[in-house]
N, C-alpha and C positions, 0 to 999 in steps of 0.2 A: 427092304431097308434095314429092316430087323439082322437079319445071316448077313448083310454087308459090313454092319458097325460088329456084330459080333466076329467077325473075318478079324477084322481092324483092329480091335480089342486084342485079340488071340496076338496079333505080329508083334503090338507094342509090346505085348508083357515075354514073347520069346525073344523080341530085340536086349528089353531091360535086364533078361535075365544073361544071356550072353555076355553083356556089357560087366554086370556083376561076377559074375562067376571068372573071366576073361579079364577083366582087370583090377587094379586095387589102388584106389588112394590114398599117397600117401605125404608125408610132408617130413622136409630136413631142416633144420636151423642151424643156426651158428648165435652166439651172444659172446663178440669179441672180449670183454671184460672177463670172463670166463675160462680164456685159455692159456694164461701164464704169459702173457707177450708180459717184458717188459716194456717201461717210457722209451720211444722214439724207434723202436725197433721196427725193421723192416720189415713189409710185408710183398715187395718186388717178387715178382716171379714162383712164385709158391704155392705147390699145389697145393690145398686146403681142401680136406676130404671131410664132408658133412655127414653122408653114409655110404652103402655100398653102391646107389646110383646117382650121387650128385658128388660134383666135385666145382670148386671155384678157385679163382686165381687173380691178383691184382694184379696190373703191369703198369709199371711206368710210360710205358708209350711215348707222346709226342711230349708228357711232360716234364717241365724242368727239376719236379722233385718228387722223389719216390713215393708211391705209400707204404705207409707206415702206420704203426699201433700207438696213441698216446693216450697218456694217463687223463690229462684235460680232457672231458668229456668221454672218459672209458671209449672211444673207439678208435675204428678205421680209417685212419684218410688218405681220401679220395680226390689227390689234387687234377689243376685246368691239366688237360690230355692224359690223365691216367685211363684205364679200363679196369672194367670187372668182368671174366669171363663164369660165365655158369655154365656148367657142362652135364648133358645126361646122361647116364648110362644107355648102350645101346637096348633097346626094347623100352623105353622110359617117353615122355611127353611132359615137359613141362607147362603147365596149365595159369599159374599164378607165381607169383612175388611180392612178398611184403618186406618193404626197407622201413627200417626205423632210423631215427636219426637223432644226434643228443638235444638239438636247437632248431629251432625254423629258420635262423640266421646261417645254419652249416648244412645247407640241402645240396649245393653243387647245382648245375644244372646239365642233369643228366641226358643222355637219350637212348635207346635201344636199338640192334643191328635189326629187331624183329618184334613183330605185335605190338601195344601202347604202354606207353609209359604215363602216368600222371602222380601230382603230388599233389598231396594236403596238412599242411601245417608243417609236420616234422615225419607224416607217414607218405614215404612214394609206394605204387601199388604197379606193377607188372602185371597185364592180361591176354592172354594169349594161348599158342600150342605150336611147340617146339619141340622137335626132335632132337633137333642142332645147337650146340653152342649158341648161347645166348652172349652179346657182348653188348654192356652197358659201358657207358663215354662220358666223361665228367669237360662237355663242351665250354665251360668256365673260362676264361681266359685270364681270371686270379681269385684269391680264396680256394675253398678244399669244403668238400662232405666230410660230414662226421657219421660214419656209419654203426650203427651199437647192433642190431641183430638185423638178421638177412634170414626169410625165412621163404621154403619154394615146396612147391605145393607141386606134385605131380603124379602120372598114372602110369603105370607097368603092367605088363600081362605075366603072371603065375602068381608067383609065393608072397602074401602079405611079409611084412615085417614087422618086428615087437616095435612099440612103441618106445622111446628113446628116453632111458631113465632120467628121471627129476631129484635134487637135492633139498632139501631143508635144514639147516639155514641157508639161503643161499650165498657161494660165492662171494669173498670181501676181505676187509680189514677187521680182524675182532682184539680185543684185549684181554678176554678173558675163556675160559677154554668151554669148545662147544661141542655139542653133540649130534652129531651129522647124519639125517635120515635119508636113505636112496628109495626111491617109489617106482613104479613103476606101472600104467596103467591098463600092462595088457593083462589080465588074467592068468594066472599060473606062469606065469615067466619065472623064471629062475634069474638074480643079478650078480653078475660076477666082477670083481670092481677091485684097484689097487690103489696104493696111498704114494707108491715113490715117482710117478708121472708117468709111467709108460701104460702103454694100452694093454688093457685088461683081454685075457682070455679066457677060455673053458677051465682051463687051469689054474686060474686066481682066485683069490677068496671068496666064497660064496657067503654073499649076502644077508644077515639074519638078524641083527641088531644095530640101533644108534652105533656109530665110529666118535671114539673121544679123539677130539683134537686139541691140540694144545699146543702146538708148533706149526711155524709155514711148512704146509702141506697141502699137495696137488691130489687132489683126488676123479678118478675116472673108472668109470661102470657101462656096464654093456649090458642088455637084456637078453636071454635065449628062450626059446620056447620050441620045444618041437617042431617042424609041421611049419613053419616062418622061417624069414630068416635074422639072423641076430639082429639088433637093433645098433644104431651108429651109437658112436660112444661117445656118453658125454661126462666132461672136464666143469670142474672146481675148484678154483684156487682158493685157499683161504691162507690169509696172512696176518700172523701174529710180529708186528714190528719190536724189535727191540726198545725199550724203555728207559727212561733217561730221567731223572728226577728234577732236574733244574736246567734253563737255560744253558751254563757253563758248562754242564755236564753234555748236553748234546753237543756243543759249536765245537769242545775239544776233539770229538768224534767223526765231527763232519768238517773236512778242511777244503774239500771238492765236492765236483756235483756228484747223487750218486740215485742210481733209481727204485734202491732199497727202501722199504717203508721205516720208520723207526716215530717211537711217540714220547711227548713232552707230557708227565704225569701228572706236574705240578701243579697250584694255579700261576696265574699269568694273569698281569695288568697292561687293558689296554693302554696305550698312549694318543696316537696319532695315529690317523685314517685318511689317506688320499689315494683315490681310483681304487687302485687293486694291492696299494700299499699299504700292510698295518702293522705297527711298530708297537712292541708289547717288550714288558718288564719283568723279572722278576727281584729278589732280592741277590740274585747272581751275575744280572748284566742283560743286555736288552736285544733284539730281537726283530728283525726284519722277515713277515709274513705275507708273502707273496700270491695272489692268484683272487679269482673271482668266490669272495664269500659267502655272497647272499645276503648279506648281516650287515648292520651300520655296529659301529662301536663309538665310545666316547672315554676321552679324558678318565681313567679310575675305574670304570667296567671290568669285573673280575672275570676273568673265564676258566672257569674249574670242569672239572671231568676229562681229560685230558686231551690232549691233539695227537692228530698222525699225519706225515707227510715223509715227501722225499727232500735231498737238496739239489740246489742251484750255488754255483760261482757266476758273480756278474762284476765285471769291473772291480774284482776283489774283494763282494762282499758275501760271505755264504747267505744264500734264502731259503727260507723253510716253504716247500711248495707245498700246501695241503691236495693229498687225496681223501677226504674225509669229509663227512658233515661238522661244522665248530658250534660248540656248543654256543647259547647266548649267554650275554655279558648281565652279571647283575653290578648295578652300579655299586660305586664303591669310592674311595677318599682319591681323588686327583692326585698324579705323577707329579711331583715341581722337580724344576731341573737341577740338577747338580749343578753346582757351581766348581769348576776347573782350571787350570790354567791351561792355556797351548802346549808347553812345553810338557805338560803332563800328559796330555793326549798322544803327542808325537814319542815320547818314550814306553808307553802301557798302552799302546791302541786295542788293542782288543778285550783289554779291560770296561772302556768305552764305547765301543764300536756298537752302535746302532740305539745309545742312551741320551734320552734328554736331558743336557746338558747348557750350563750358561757360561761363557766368557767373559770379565768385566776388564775392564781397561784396556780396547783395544782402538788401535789406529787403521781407519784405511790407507793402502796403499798409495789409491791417484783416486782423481776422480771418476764416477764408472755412476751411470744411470743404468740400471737393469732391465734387460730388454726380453723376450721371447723368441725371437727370431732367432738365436743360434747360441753357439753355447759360449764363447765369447761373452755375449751380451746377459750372459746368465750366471756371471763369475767377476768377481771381487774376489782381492787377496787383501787381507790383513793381519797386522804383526802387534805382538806383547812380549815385552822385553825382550825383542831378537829373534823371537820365535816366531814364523810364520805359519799361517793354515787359510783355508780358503773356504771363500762365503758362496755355496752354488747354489741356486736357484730351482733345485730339483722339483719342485710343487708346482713351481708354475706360478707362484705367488707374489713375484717381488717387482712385477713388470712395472714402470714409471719410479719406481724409489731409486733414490739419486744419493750417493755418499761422498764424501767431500776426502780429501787428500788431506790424511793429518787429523781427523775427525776423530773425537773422544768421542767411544762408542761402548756399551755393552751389546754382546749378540747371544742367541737360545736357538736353540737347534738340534736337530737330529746328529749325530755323527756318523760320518760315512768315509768315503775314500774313492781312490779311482786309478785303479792300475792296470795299466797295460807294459809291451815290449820295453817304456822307456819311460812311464811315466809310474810313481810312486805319490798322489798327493792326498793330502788327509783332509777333509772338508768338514763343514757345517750345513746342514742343510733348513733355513728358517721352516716357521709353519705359516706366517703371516708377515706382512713389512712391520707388524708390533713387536717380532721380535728382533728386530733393530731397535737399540733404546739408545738414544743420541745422551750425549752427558752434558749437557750445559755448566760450562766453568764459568763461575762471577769473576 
């Protein structure tokens, strides 16, 4: 029994060692925030090379909309019938896959051409062994994954490779200029790494101190080591946006949408907060801040240290779309509205555009109960001395209030607009049915 187990003993340790010396695990990622895509950029048909044995690919497929890179939620998406191909190199076996995802609301509902697929929360985990093309399927039939890092774990038989150099700080928006350290965990590697976006080689600069940065610059490093083989290369964008001292100052700058970063240095008072709309002031003209904050704001809430985003054109109004964390608001002395006339507005709009403002002496049109159900039902026109502008319902706020044909009215609102091919109209948008203030004549 003794020389039997001892037999047994002997096999497992020249199997394990076989197994060791005979192959090598290893692992490749991607961290799509990382690689310079701009917003809305396509990622269709493109082969994305992780290292020298994994390669991946999204495709459009059966679906109706491409994937693509967005800035919301820094990743991938992965719309109903797109695919993600994972490819090995040949002599390779892919073993594992870990998906991250920016939301447990943006998972997709995936499946694989091979081994299991399962999710948890916001991580899907691939288990298996694959020689082959690996094809993951976004079985969805509406909504999109948001994919942020795709990481694949697999084994090869000969030459390890260096581990795949790390930056500190990492990858981002900065304002102020940073010093950039490249790591590298394999022991004695040597890193070779460039700053203008192309792939670094044996002939690029070798690696030895912090990199000062202080401008948008793409930074990518590769590890070598004797005896290995090079490690895949990895990408760091760092973006220093352009800076803009007041409100005024940016909106002249941004007339369209654009996917450039640039930041607002000033402070900023909040105004008005509905959903993902927040409307901020400063002593230059007011401001429509668009996207999911995090944050409640309120009436006079300062928000100092500054902001960064890209813009938006929507129905003629520029928006500031934050990529950025907003600092919070410390309270501060309440916005009151300007007081205007129409005809002021409609000559100097964009003096106005997006400012709390009141209208006094004005007339509705007809009569108009405001409704929710369409946008008809969410629009009044009313006129002061000759000049007309329009009461719309943008909040959602004005549903059952009913205006009278001829009605002395004061009204407070946002100002906004709405243009398209044919239509040019300059609006008011209330916060509450209180800022309708009926005038009772004795």
């Amino acid at each position: 029994m003794k020389r039997s187990f001892t037999l047994m003993l002997a096999a497992f340790l020249m199997l394990m060692t076989n197994f060791v010396w005979g192959q090598t695990r290893n692992e490749a990622s991607i961290t799509f925030s990382e690689q310079g895509y701009t917003n809305a950029q396509s990622l269709d048909g493109i082969p994305i090379v992780l290292d020298n044995s994994i390669t991946i690919q999204f495709d459009k497929n059966t679906g109706s909309t491409a994937p693509a890179y967005y800035n919301t939620g820094t990743a991938a998406r992965l719309y109903g019938g797109n695919t993600l191909t994972i490819t090995p190199a040949s002599g390779c076996t892919i073993t594992s896959m870990t998906l991250t995802f920016s939301s447990a609301s943006n998972v997709g509902t995936l499946s694989a051409s091979t081994g299991t697929y399962s999710l948890n929360s916001t991580t899907g985990t691939w288990t298996g062994s694959s020689t082959a093309p690996i094809v993951i399927t976004n079985t969805a039939s509406s909504g999109h994954a948001r994919l942020k890092i795709l990481s694949v774990t697999y084994s090869a038989g000969g030459t390890p490779s260096v581990a795949t150099p790390t930056f500190s700080p990492a990858a981002g928006t900065y304002t102020t200029a940073q010093n950039v350290t490249i790591s590298c965990e394999t022991s004695g590697a040597t890193i070779y790494y460039t700053t203008d976006g192309t792939a670094p080689t044996t002939s690029s600069s070798v690696y030895s101190s912090p990199i000062a940065i202080s401008t948008t610059t793409t930074v990518k490093a590769m590890g070598v080591k004797a005896g290995m083989s090079n490690s895949s290369v990895a990408t760091a964008v760092y973006n220093f946006p352009a800076v803009y001292a007041t409100i005024a100052a940016w909106k002249a700058e941004h007339t369209a949408a654009s996917s450039v970063v640039s930041s607002i240095s000033g402070d900023l008072t909040a105004v008005f907060q509905n959903g993902n709309s927040l409307y901020v002031q400063d002593a230059t003209g007011g401001l429509l801040i668009y996207g999911n904050l995090g944050k409640t704001y309120s009436n006079g809430d300062v928000i100092s240290g500054g902001i960064s985003g890209t813009s938006t054109l929507y129905n003629g109004t520029i928006e500031f779309i934050p990529t950025s964390t907003f600092p919070d608001g410390v309270a501060g002395t309440a916005v009151q509205p300007t007081v205007v006339t129409v005809a002021e507005i409609l000559a100097d709009y964009s003096t106005y555009a997006d400012r709390l403002v009141k209208i006094e002496g004005i007339t509705f049109d007809s009569d108009h109960t405001f409704a929710t159900n369409n946008t008809a039902g969410r629009t009044a026109t009313f006129t002061q001395s000759n000049s007309t502008m329009t009461c719309f319902d943008s909040f959602k706020v004005l549903a059952g209030v009913e205006v009278t044909e001829g009605e002395n009215a004061d009204i407070i609102g946002l100002v906004g607009c709405y243009v398209n091919a044919t239509n040019d109209t300059k609006q008011i948008f209330p916060r509450s049915a209180n800022d309708i203030i009926e005038q009772v004549i004795p």
